[in-house]
PDB file of N, CA, C and O in Angstrom:
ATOM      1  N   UNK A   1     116.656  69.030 217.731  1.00  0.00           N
ATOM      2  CA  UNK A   1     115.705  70.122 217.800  1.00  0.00           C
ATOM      3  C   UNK A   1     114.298  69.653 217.417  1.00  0.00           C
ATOM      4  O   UNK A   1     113.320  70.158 217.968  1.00  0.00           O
ATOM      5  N   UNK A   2     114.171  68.670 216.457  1.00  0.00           N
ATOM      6  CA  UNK A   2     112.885  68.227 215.915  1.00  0.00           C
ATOM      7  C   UNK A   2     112.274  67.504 217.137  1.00  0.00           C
ATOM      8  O   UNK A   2     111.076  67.494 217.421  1.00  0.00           O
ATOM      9  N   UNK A   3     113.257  66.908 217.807  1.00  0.00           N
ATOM     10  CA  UNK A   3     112.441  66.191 219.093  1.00  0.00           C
ATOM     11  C   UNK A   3     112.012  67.152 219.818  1.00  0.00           C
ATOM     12  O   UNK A   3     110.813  67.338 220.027  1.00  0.00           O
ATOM     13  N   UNK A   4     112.445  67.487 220.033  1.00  0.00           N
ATOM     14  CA  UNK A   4     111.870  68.873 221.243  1.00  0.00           C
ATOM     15  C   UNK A   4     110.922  69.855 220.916  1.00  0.00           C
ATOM     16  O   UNK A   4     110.482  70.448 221.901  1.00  0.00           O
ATOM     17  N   UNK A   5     110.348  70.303 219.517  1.00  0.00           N
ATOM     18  CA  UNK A   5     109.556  70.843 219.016  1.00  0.00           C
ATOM     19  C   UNK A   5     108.427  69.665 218.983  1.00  0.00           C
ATOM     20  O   UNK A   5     107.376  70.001 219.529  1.00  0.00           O
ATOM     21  N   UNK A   6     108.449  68.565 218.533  1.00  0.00           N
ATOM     22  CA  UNK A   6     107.478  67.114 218.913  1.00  0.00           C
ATOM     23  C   UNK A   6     107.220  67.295 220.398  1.00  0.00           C
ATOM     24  O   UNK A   6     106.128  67.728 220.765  1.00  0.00           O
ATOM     25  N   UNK A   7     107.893  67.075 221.015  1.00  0.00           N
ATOM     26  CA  UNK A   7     107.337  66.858 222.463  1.00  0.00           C
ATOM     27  C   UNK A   7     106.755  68.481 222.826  1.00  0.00           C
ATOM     28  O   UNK A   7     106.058  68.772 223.798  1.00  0.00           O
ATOM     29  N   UNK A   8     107.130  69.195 222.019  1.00  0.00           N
ATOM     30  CA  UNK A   8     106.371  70.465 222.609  1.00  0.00           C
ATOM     31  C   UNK A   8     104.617  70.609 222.384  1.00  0.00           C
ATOM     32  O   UNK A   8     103.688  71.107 223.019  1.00  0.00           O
ATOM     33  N   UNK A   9     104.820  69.722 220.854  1.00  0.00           N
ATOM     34  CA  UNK A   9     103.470  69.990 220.064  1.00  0.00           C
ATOM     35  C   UNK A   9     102.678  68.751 220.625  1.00  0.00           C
ATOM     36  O   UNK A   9     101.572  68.541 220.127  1.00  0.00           O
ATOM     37  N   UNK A  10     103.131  67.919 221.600  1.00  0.00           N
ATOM     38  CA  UNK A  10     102.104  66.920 221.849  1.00  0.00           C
ATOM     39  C   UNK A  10     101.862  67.119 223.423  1.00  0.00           C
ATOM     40  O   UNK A  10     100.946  66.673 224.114  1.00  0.00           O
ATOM     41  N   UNK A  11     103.303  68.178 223.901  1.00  0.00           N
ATOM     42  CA  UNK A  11     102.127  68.579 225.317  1.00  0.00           C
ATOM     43  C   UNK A  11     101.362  69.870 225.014  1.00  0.00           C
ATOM     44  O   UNK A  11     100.737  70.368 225.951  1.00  0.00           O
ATOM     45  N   UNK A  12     101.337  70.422 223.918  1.00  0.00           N
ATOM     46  CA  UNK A  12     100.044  71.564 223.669  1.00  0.00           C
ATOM     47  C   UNK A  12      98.917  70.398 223.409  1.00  0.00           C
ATOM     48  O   UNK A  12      97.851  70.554 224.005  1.00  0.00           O
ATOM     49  N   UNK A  13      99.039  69.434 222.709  1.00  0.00           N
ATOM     50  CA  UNK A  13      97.813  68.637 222.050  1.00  0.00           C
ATOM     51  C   UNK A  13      96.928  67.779 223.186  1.00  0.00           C
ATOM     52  O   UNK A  13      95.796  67.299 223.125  1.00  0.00           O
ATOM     53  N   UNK A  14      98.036  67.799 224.355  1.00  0.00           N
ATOM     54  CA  UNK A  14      97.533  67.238 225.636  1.00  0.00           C
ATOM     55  C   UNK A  14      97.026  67.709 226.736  1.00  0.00           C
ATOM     56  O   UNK A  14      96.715  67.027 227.713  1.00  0.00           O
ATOM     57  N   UNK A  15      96.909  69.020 226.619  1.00  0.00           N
ATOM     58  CA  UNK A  15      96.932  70.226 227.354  1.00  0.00           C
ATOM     59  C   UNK A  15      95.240  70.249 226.991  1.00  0.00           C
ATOM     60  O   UNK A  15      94.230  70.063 227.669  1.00  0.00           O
ATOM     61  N   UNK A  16      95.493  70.573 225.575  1.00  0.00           N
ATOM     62  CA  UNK A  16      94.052  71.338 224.918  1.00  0.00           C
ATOM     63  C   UNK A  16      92.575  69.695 225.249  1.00  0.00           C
ATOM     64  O   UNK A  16      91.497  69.621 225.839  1.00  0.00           O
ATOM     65  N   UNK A  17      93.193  69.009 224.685  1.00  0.00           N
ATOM     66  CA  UNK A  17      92.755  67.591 225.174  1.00  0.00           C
ATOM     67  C   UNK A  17      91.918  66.937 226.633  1.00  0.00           C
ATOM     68  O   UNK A  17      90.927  66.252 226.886  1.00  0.00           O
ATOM     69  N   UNK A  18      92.814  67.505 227.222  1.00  0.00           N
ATOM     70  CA  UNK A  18      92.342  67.614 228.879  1.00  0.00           C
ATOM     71  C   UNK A  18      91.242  68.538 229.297  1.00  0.00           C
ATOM     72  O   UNK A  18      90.366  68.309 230.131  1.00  0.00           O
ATOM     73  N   UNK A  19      91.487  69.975 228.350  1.00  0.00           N
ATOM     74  CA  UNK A  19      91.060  70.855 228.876  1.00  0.00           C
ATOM     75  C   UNK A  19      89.423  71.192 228.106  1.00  0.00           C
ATOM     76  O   UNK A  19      88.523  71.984 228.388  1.00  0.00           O
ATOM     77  N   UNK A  20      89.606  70.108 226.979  1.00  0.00           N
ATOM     78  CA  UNK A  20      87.988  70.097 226.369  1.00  0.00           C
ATOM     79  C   UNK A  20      87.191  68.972 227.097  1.00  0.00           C
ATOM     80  O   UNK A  20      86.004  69.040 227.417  1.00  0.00           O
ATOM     81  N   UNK A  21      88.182  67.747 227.341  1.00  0.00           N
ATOM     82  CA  UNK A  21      87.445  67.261 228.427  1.00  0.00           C
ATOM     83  C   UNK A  21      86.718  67.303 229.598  1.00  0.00           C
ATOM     84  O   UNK A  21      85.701  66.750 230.018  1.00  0.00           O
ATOM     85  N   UNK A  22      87.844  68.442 230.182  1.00  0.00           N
ATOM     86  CA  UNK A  22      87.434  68.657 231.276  1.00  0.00           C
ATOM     87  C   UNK A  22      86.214  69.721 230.944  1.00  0.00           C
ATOM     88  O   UNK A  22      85.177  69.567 231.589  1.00  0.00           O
ATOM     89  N   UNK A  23      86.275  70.768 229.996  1.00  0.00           N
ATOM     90  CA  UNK A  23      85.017  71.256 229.377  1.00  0.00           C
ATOM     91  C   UNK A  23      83.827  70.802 229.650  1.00  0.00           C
ATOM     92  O   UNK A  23      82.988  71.026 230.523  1.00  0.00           O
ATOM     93  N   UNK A  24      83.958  69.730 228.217  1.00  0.00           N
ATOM     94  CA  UNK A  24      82.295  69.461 228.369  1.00  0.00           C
ATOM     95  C   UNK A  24      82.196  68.336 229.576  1.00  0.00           C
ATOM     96  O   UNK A  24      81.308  67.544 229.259  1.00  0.00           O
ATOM     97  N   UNK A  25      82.686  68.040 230.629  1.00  0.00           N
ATOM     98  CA  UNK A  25      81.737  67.099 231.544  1.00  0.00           C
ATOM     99  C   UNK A  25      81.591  68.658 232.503  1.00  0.00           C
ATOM    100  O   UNK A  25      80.636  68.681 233.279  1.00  0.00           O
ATOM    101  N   UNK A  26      82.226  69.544 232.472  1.00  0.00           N
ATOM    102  CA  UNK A  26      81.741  70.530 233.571  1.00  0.00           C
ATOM    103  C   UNK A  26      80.307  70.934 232.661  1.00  0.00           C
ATOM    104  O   UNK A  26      79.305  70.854 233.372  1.00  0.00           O
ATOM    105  N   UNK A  27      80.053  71.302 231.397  1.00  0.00           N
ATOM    106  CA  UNK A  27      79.296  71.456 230.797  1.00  0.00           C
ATOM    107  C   UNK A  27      77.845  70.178 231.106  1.00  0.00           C
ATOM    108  O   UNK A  27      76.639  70.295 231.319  1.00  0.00           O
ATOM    109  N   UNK A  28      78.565  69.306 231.009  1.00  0.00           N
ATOM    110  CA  UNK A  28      77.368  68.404 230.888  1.00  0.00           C
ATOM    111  C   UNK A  28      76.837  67.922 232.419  1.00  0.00           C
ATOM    112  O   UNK A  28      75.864  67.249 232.758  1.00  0.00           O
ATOM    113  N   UNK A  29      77.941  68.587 233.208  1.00  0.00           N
ATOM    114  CA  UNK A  29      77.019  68.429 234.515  1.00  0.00           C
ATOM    115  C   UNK A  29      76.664  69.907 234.682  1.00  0.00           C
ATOM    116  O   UNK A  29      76.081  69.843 235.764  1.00  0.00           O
ATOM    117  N   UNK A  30      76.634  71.000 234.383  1.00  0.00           N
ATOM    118  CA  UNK A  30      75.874  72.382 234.202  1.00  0.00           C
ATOM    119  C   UNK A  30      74.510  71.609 234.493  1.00  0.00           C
ATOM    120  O   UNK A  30      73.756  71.549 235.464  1.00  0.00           O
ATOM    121  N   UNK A  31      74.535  70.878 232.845  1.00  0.00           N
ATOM    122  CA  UNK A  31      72.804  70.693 232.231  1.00  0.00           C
ATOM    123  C   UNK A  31      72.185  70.221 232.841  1.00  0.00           C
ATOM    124  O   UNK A  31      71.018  70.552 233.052  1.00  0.00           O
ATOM    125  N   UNK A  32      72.822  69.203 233.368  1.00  0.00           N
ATOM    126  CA  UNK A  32      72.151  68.043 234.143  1.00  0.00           C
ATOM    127  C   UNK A  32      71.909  68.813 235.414  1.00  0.00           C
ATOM    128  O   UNK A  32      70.708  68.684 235.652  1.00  0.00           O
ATOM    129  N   UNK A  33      72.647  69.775 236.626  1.00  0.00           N
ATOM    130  CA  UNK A  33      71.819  70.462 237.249  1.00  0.00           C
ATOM    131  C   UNK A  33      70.913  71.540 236.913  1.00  0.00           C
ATOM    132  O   UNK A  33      70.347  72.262 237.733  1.00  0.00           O
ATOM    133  N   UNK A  34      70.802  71.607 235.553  1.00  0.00           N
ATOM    134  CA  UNK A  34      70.226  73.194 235.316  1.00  0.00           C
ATOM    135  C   UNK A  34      68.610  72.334 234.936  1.00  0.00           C
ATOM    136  O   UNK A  34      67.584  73.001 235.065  1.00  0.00           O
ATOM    137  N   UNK A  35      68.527  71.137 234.566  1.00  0.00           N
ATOM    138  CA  UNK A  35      67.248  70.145 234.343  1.00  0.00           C
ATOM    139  C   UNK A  35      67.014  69.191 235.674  1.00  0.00           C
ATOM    140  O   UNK A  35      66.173  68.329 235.422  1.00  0.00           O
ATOM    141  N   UNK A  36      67.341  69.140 236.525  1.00  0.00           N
ATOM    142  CA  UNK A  36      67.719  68.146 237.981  1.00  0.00           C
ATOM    143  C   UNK A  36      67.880  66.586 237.035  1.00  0.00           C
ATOM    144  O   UNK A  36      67.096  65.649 236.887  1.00  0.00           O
ATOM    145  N   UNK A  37      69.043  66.802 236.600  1.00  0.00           N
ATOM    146  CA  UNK A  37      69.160  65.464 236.062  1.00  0.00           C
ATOM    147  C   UNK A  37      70.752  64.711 236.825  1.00  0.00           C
ATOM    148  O   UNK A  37      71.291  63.625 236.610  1.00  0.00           O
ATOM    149  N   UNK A  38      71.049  65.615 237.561  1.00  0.00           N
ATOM    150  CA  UNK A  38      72.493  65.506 238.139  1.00  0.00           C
ATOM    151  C   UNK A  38      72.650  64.040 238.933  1.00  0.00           C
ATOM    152  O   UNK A  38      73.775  63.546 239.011  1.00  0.00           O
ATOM    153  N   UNK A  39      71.176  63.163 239.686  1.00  0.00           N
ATOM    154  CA  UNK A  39      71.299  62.321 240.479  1.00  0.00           C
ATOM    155  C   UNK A  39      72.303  61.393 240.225  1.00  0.00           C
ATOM    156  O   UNK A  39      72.611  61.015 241.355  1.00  0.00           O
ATOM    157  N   UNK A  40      72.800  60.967 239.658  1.00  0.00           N
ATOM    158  CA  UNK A  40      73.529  59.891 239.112  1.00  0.00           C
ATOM    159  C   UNK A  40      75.424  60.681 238.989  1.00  0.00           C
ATOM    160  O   UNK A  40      76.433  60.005 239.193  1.00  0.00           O
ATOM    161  N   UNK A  41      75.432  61.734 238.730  1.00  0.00           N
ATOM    162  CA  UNK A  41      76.744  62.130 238.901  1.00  0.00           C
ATOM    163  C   UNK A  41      77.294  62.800 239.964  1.00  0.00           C
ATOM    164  O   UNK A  41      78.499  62.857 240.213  1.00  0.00           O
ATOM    165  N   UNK A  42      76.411  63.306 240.587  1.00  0.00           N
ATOM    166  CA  UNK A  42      77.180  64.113 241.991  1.00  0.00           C
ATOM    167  C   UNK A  42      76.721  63.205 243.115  1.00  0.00           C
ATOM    168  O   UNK A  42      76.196  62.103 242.950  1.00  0.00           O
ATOM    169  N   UNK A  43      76.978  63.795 244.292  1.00  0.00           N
ATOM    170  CA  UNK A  43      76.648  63.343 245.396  1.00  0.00           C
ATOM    171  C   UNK A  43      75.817  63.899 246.059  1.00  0.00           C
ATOM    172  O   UNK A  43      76.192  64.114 247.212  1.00  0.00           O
ATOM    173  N   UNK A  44      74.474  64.348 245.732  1.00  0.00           N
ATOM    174  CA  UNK A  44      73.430  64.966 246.693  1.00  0.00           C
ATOM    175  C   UNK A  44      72.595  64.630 247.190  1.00  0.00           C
ATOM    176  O   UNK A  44      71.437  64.981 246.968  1.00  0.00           O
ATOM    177  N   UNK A  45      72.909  63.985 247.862  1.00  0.00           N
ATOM    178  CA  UNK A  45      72.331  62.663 248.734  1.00  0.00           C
ATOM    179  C   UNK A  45      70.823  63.162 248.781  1.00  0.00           C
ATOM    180  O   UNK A  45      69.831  62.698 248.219  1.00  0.00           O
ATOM    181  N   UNK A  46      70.998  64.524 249.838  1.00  0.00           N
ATOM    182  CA  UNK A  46      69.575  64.935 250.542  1.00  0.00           C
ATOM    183  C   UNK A  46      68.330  65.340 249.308  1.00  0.00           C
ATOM    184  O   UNK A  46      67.303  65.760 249.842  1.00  0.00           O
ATOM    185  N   UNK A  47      68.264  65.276 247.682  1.00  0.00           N
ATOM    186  CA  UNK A  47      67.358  65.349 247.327  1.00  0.00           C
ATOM    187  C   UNK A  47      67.236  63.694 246.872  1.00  0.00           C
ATOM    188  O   UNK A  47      68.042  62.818 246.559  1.00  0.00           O
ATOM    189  N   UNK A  48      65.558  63.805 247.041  1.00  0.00           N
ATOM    190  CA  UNK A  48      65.070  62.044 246.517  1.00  0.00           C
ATOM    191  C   UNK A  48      64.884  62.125 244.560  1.00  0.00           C
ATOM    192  O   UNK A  48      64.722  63.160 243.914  1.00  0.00           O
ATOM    193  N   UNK A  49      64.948  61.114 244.162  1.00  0.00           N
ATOM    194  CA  UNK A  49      64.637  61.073 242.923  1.00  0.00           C
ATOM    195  C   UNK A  49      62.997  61.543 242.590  1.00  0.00           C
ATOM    196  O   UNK A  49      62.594  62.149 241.597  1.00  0.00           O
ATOM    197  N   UNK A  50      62.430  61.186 243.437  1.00  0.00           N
ATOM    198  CA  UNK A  50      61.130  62.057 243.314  1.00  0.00           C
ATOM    199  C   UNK A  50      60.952  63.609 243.369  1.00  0.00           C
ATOM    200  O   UNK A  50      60.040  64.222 242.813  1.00  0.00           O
ATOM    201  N   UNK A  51      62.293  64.339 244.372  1.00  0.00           N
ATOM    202  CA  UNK A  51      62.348  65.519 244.259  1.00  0.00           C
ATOM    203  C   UNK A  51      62.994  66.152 243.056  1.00  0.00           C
ATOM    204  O   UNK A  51      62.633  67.259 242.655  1.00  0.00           O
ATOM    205  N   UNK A  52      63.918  65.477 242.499  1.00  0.00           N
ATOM    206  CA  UNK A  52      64.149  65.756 241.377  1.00  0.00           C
ATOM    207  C   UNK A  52      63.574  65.837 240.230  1.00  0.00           C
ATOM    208  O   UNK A  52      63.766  66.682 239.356  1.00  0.00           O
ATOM    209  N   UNK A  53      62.575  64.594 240.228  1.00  0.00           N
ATOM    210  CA  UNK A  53      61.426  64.696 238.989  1.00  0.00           C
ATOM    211  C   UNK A  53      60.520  65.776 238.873  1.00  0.00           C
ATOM    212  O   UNK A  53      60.187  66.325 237.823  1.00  0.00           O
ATOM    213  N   UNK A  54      60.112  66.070 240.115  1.00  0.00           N
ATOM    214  CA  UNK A  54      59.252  67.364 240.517  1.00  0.00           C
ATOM    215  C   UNK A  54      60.059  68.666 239.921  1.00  0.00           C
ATOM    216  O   UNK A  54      59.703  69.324 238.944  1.00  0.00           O
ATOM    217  N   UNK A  55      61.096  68.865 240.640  1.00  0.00           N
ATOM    218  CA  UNK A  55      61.720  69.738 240.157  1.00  0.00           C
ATOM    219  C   UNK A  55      61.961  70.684 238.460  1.00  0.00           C
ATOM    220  O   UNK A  55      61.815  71.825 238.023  1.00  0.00           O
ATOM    221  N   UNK A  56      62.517  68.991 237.856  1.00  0.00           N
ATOM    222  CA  UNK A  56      62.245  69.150 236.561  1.00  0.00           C
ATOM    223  C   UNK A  56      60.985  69.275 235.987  1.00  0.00           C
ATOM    224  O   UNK A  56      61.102  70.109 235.090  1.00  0.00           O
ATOM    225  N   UNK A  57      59.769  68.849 236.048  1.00  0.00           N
ATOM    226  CA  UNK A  57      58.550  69.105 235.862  1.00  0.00           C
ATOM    227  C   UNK A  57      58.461  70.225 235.910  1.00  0.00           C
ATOM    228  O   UNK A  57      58.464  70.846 234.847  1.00  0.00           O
ATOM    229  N   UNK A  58      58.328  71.046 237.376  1.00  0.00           N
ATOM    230  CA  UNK A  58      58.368  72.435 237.363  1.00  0.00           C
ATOM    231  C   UNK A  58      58.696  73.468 236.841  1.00  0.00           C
ATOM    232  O   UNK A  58      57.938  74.433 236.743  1.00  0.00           O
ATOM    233  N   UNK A  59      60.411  73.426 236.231  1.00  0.00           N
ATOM    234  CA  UNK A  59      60.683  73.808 235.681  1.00  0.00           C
ATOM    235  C   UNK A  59      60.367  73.658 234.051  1.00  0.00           C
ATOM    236  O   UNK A  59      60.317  74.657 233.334  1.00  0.00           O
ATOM    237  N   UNK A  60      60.194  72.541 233.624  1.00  0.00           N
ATOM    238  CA  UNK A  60      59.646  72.551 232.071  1.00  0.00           C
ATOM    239  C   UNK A  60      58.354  73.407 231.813  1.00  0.00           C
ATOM    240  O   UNK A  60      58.297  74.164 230.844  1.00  0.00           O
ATOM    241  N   UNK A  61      56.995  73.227 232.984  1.00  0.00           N
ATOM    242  CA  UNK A  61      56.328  73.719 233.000  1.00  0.00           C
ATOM    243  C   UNK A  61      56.570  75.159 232.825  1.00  0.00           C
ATOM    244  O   UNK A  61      56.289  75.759 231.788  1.00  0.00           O
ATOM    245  N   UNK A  62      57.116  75.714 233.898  1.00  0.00           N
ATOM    246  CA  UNK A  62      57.013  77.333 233.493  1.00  0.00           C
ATOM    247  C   UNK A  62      57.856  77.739 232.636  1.00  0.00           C
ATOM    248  O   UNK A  62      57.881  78.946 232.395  1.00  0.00           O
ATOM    249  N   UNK A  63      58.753  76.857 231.961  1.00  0.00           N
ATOM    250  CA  UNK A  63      59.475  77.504 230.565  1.00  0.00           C
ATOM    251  C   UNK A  63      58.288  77.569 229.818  1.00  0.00           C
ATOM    252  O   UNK A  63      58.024  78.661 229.316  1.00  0.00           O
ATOM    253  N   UNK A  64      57.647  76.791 229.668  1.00  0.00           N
ATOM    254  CA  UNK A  64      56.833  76.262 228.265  1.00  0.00           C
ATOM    255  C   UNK A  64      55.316  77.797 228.412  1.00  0.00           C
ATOM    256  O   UNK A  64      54.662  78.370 227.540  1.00  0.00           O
ATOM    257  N   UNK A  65      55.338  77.913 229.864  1.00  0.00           N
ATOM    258  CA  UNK A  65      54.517  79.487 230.009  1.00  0.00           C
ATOM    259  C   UNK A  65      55.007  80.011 229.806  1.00  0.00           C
ATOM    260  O   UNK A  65      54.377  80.601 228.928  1.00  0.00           O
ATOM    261  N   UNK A  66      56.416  80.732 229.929  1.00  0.00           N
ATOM    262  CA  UNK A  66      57.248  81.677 229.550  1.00  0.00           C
ATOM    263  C   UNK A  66      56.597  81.840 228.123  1.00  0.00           C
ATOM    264  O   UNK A  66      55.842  82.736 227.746  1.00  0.00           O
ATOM    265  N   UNK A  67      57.135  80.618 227.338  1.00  0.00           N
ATOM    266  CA  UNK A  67      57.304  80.563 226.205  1.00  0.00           C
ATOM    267  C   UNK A  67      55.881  80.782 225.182  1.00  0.00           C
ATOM    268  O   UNK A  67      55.851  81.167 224.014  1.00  0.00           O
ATOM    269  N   UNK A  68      54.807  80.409 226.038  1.00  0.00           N
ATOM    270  CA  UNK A  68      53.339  80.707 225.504  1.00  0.00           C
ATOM    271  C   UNK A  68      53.206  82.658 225.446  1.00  0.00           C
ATOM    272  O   UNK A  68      53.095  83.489 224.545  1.00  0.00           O
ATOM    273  N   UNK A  69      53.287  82.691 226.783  1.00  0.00           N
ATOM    274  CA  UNK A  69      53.146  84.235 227.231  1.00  0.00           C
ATOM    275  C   UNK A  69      53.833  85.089 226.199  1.00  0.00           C
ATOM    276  O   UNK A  69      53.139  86.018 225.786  1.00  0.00           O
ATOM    277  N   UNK A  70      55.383  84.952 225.545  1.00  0.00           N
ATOM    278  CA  UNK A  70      56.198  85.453 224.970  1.00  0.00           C
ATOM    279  C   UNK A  70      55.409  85.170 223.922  1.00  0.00           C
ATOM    280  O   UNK A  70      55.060  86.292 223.555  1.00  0.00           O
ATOM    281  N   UNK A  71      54.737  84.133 222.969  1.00  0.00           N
ATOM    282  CA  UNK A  71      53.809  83.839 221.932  1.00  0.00           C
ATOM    283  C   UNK A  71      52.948  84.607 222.029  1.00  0.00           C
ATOM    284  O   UNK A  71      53.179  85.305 221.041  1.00  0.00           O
ATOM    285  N   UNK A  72      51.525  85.306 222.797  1.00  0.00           N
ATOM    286  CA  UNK A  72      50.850  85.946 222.619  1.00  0.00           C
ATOM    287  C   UNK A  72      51.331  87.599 223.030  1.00  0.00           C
ATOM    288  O   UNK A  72      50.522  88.517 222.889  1.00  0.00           O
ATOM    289  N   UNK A  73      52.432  87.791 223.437  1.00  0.00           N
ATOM    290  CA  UNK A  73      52.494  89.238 223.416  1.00  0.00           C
ATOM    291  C   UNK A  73      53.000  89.235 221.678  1.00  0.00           C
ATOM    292  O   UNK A  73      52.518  90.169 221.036  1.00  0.00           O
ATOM    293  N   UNK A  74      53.485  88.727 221.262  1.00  0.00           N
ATOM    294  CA  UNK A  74      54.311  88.890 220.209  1.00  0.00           C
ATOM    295  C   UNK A  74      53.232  88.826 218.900  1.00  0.00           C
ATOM    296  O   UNK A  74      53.409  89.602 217.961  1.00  0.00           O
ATOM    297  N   UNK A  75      52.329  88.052 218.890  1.00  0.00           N
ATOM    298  CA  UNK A  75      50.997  88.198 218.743  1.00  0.00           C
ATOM    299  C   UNK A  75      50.322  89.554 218.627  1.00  0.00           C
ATOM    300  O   UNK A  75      49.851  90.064 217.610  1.00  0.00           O
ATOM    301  N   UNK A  76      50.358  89.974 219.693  1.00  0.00           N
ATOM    302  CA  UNK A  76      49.300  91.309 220.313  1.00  0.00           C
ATOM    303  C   UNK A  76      49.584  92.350 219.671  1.00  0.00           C
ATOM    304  O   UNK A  76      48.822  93.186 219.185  1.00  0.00           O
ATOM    305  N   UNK A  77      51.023  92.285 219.669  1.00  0.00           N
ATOM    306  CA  UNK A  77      51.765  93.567 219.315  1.00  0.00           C
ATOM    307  C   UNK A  77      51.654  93.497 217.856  1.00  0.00           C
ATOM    308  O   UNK A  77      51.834  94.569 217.278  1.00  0.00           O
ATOM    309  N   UNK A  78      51.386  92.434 217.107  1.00  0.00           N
ATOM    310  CA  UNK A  78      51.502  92.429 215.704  1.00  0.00           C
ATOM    311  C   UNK A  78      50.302  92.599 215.500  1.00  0.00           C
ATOM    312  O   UNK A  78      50.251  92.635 214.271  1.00  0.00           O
ATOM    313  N   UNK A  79      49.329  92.725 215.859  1.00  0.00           N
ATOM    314  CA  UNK A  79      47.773  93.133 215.896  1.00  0.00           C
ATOM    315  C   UNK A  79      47.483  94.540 215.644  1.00  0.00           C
ATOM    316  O   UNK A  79      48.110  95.417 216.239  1.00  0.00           O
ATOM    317  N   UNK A  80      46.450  94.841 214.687  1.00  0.00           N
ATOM    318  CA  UNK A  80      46.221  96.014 214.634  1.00  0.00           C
ATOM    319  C   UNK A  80      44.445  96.059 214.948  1.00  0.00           C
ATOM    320  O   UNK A  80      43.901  95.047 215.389  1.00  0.00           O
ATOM    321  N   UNK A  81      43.756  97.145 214.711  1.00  0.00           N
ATOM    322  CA  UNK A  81      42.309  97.224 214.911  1.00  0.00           C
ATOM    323  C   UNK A  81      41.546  96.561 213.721  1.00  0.00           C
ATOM    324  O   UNK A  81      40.505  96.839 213.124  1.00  0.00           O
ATOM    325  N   UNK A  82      42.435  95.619 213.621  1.00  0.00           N
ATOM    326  CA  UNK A  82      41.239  95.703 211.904  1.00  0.00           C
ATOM    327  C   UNK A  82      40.292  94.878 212.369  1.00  0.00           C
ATOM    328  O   UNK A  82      40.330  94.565 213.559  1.00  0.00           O
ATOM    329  N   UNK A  83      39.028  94.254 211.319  1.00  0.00           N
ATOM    330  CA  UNK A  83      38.513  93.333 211.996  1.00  0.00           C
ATOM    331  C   UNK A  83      38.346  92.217 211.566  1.00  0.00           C
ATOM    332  O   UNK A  83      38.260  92.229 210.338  1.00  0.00           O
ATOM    333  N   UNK A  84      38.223  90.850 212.185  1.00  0.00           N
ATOM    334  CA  UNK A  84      38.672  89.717 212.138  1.00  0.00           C
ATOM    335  C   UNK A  84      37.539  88.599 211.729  1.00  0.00           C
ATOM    336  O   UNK A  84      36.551  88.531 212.462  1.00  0.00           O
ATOM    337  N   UNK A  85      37.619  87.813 210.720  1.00  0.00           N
ATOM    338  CA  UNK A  85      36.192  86.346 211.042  1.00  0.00           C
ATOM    339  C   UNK A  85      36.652  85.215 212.251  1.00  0.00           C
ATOM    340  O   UNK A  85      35.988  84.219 212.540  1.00  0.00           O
ATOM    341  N   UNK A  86      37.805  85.568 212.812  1.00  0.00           N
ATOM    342  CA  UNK A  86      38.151  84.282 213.571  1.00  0.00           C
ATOM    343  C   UNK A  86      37.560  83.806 214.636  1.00  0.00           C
ATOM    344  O   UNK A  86      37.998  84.447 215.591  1.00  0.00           O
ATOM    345  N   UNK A  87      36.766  82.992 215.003  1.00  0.00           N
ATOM    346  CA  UNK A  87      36.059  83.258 216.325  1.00  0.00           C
ATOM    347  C   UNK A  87      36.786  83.263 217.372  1.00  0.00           C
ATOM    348  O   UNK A  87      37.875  82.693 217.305  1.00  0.00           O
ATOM    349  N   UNK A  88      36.394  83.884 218.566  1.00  0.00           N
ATOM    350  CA  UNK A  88      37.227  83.745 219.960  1.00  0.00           C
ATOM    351  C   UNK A  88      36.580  82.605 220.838  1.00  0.00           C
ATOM    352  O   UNK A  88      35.428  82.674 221.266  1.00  0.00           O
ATOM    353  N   UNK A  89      37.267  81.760 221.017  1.00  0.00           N
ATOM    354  CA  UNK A  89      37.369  80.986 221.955  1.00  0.00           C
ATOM    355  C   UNK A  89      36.958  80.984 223.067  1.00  0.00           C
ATOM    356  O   UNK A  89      37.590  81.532 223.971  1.00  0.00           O
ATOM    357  N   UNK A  90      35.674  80.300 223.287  1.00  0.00           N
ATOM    358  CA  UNK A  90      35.800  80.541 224.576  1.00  0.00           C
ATOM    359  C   UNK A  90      35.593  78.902 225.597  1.00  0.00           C
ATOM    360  O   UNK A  90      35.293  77.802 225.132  1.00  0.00           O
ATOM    361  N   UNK A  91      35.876  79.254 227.079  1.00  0.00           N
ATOM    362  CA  UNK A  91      36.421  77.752 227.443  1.00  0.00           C
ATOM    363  C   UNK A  91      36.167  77.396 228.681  1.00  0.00           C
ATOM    364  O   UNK A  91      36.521  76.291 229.090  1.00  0.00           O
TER     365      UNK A  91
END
């Protein structure tokens, strides 16, 4: 009986094993298309490594606006009428 409870507990341990593996590379090729970093693991022939760099560029870029824009509303809203010595910028 002890054998058979062993071989039970090492195909759960092989099961779960496989199945985190197989996890994070589905995970880690997510990222890698969700940044165009995929060239090297899939097969997508028809974009160039230059289109990919672009790509990613692009995308960093308008996170990083997202992420400004989301900075000054958050800003704005914490603003009241009072009044300020800070100078405004201008450019």
């Amino acid at each position: 009986m002890s054998n058979n409870n062993e071989s039970i507990k090492t195909s759960r341990v092989a099961a779960v094993s496989t199945k985190v593996l197989t996890d994070s590379k589905n995970k880690i090729k997510a990222i890698a298309e969700k940044f165009s970093l995929y060239g090297k693991i899939t097969h997508k022939s028809e974009e160039t490594l230059e289109t990919r760099l672009q790509a990613r560029i692009t995308q960093k870029q308008l996170l990083e606006q997202a992420n400004l824009e989301q900075i000054i509303k958050l800003s704005y809203d914490l603003c009241h009428d009072e009044p300020t010595r800070i100078p405004i910028l201008t450019g």
